[in-house]
C-alpha angles and dihedrals in degrees: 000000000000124000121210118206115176125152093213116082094167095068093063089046129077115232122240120228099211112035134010122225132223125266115264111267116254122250124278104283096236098060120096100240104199092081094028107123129216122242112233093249088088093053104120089225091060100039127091096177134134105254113269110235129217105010091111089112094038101043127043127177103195117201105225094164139010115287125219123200094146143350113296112232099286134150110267094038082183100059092045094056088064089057102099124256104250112224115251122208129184133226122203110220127208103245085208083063116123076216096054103084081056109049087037085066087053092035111101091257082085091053092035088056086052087046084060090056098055093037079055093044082052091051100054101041125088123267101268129123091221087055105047086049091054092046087049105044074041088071097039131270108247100112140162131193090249080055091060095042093061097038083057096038092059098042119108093181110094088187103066095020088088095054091049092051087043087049092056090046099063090043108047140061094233114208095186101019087176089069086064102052095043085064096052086052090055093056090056089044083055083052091053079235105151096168097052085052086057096045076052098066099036074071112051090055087049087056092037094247107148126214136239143189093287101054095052094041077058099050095039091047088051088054086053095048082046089062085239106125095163085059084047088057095044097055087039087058090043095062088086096056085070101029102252112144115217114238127222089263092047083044094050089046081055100050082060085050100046086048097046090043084060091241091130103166095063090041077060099041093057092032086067089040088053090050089051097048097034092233119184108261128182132223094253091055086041084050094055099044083058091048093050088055095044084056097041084050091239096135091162089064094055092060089044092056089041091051088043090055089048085047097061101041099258108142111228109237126210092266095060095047088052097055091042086053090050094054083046087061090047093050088050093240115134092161092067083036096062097040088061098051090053082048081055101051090039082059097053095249114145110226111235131192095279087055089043085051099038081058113033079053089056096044088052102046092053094043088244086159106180097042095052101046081048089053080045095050093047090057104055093038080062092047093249122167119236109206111213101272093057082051098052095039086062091045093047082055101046082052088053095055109031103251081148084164109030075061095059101053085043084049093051092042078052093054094044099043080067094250115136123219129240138206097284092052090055076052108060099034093053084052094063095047091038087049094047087051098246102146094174089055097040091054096037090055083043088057089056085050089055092041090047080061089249109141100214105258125208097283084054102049091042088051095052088043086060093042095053087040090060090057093037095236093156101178095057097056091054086056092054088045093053094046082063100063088046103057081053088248113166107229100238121201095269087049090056094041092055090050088046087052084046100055085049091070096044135106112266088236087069111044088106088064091066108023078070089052098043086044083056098041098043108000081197098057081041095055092053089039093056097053091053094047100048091039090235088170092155120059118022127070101247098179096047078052095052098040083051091052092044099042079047093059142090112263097242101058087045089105099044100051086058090043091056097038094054089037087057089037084058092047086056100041094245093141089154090054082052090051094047086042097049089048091048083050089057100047091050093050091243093130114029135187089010084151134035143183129200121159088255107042140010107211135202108210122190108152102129082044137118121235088253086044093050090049094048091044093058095044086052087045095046085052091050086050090051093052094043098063088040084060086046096246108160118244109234112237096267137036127196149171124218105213093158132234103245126109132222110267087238108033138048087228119099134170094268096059098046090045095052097061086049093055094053090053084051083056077224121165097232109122125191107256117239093208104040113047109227099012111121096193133183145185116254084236090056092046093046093055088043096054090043092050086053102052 
């Protein structure tokens, strides 16, 4: 009877792709384990299990005799496979043992050391039969079918790894041949070689092998490594055909493929199955189901998943928090964004470029200045590379929100880092310049645009439009207007609305240069641009015209195109037409809570208003406070008005300053607060001398 005694375990065992299994548990403590027996289970022929780590020191399987599983490589190959199999039996040996260190040099660690070598010699040879026979007699020929398993197991080379199994087919008597060739398929799962593993299996029915679930989780999981999830489904639906049951880790690898093979609703449909019957999922399935949600928009979803892993003790990866971070940007929510990156480092993750991008994306995206030029400035102090569209992204950002400065020097980091510029970083750098009015800066950088082979786009052209407005250079707006046209560019929303902005800065001699232009652009805004200009105040229904041109328009330039409208409306002294457009703000929604009432105060807010709107708004609210007292309705004991406290992004001028100085010329009571920014406040006694004084 022969007596096998190795301390590596995870030699006789096949690995699992998707997820490892625990060691086997040590014996009971009061048994005397020189003569305890193991039980066949852990025999590496019947086993299909993933190989169990770190139990070298704790589990020892000690060769006292030879051990036969199969013929060596002999002569007559026929007559050796009558001789009988030998049982083996093993033996577990204390490691504390003064006889370890012995048996552990006759144990099958020695041989499985030697196996590594000649996995290592295969590796390296050329695919050719003639040479894999002469590596491996170089090497002796005494050889079992444990021996082949681990040779195989071992190998990385999918060229040669089909002749060695060939070679151990014609030279051993195989008891599980589909062990064998399990092994060879995970070599070509290691080489990311999804067609030789097919090759594989076309052979093994040719030779009647039949598969079982290990062949097709190795092939599945190939296909995954391939990046071919549809190859991944088509082997998972095959299983059936040849009887083989997925198990709950085969069924969580599929819910990735399903997902990344864009059948959702399947990846779902497991992913809920999973949660019912606490399979075991890992972080890369986890990873997709929140993928499939980011896409879907559900980014709620994707909390929910995150919050479920953690619920069931899975630990997020990398991987995972990257692509979290990546579905935050998406929401637009860098808040949630940045809590889960502080969960990250909390959890001793590194952050690598994908996390730096995912986050300096959804920064940008928000405005959220300060965090993404920190993220920005992280990544080069690591010597990290930006590509073109993180560099634009920060430059898109610095434009939003006026670091016309803090652009520049990114510009200049983007050019020596050897990074050349397209056509949407010409574009928001020539938005600063053309924002801060620098005409000479915005056309020169429009030159280097020209000479890097970029024709302006749209962007480009509405940028320089409001550049050349801020300095009234009327002419040129109506160039750049006319280039347009040319380049067979279509005048979006946003196009028309800068040109309406436009015509509200300019001189009133010169309004007729740009209402042709706007009739071109949007015969509808013309239409309600040329009854203001030419101060067409009979015929014509004006209100039914603008409600047509705002109801037209795209939602978020609504509020733009009233602003303009009233502001040009004040320019003109229509403050009747202001009146009829704020009220048809107001119907429309457009402008909501301008006025509100409260027992203690009635307030004026005006916060999301044009300076022209603003004005028109408190003349309308001034007139409401009039009729109120003539109806007898009691003041609170307070009145204010909300301007706000912000600036403009390119300008030091905001609402507040330029309202004060109107209200003084009102000689109205309103005085700035000391304790709330942008509030004018006043005493019901103040406001009720005052309107009398009015009327």
């Amino acid at each position: 009877m022969a007596y096998h005694l190795c301390s590596s375990p995870s030699s006789l065992l096949l690995e699992r792709q998707q997820l490892p299994i625990p060691p086997p548990p040590l014996p009971p403590s009061n048994l005397r384990f020189r003569g305890l027996t193991h039980r066949p289970k852990l025999n590496f022929l019947s086993s299909q299990l993933s190989a169990a780590a770190a139990t070298t020191q704790q589990l020892a399987h000690v060769a006292v005799g030879e051990t036969v599983t199969g013929t060596s490589g002999g002569e007559d190959a026929q007559s050796e496979s009558r001789k009988p199999v030998k049982k083996v039996n093993y033996v577990w040996v204390n490691p504390s043992s003064p006889r370890a260190s012995k048996l552990r040099q006759s144990s099958y660690d020695a041989r499985y050391a030697s196996l590594v070598e000649v996995s290592k010699a295969l590796d390296a040879c050329e695919g050719v039969y003639e040479d894999v026979q002469r590596v491996v007699e170089g090497f002796g020929d005494n050889w079992i079918e444990q021996d082949a398993v681990v040779i195989l197991n071992n190998m990385t080379n999918c060229e040669t790894a089909p002749f060695v199994l060939r070679y151990f087919q014609g030279r051993l008597r195989l008891r599980r041949e589909v062990v064998l060739y399990n092994v060879t398929l995970k070599v070509f799962r290691k080489c990311k070689n999804l067609p030789g593993a097919e090759k594989v299996f076309d052979e093994m029915l040719e030779r009647n092998v039949v598969p079982d679930n290990v062949t097709f989780s190795t092939i599945i999981s190939c296909a995954r490594m391939s990046y071919l999830p549809e190859k991944a489904v088509e082997w998972f639906e095959k299983m059936s055909q040849f009887g083989c049951d997925p198990d709950e880790v085969t069924y969580s690898a599929m819910i990735d493929a399903y997902g990344r093979a864009g059948n959702v609703s399947k990846a779902l449909g497991l992913y809920d199955r999973a949660r019912s019957e606490k399979w075991r999922i890992d972080p890369v399935t986890f990873s997709t189901v929140i993928k499939i949600h980011g896409l879907s928009g559900n980014f709620d979803g994707c909390l929910n998943v995150y919050e479920e892993m953690k619920a069931v003790g899975a630990k997020p990866n990398l991987v995972l928090y990257n692509t979290l971070l990546d579905a935050m940007g998406r929401a637009r929510r860098p808040w949630q964004a940045k809590s889960i990156y502080r969960e990250m480092i909390s959890n001793g993750l590194t952050p690598n470029w994908t996390t730096y991008a995912a986050l300096l994306r959804a920064y940008g995206k928000a405005r959220y200045a300060e965090d993404a030029l920190q993220v920005y400035k992280e990544m080069k102090e690591k010597n990290m590379d930006l590509n073109i569209v993180l560099y634009n992204t920060v430059l898109a950002m610095c434009a939003d929100v006026g670091h016309s400065e803090k652009a520049l020097e990114i510009f200049e980091d983007m050019k020596a880092s050897g990074v050349q510029p397209d056509s949407w970083t010409f574009s928001s750098l020539i938005t600063i310049y053309s924002c801060s009015g620098k005409v000479v800066e915005a056309e020169g950088m429009l030159d280097q645009m020209l000479a890097s082979g970029y024709e302006p786009n749209i962007f480009v052209l509405t940028s320089l439009i409001q550049c050349y407005g801020k300095v009234n250079q009327t002419d040129d707006v109506v160039r750049t207007f006319n280039r347009c046209v040319e380049l067979g560019i279509s005048p979006d929303d946003r196009f028309c609305g800068c040109l309406l902005n436009v015509l509200t800065q300019t001189p009133k001699e010169e309004l007729g240069k740009l209402t042709s232009c706007i009739e071109t652009a949007n015969p509808k805004l013309g239409l309600v641009v040329r009854q203001l200009v030419g101060n067409q105040v009979e015929g014509g229904d004006f209100k039914k015209d603008a409600s047509d041109l705002l109801n037209s328009v795209d939602i978020e330039v609504k509020k733009a195109y009233c602003n303009c409208l009233i502001d040009l409306c004040i320019n003109l002294d229509l403050l009747e037409r202001a009146c009829e457009l704020l009220e048809l703000g107001l119907n429309l929604q457009i402008y909501r809570n301008l006025q509100t009432r409260s027992s203690l105060q009635w307030s004026l807010n005006l916060k999301s208003l044009s300076l022209g709107a603003a004005l028109t708004a408190l003349h309308v609210w001034m007139n409401d406070l009039s009729k109120a007292l003539e109806n007898g309705e009691e003041l609170p004991a307070q009145l204010g008005i909300n301007t706000g406290h912000g600036k403009h992004r390119y300008s030091e001028k905001g609402l507040a300053g330029v309202f004060e100085s109107h209200l003084r010329e009102l000689n109205a009571p309103f005085h700035e607060s000391p304790e709330k920014v942008g509030w004018f406040l006043t005493t019901k006694i103040a406001a009720m001398s005052w309107l009398a004084s009015r009327t």
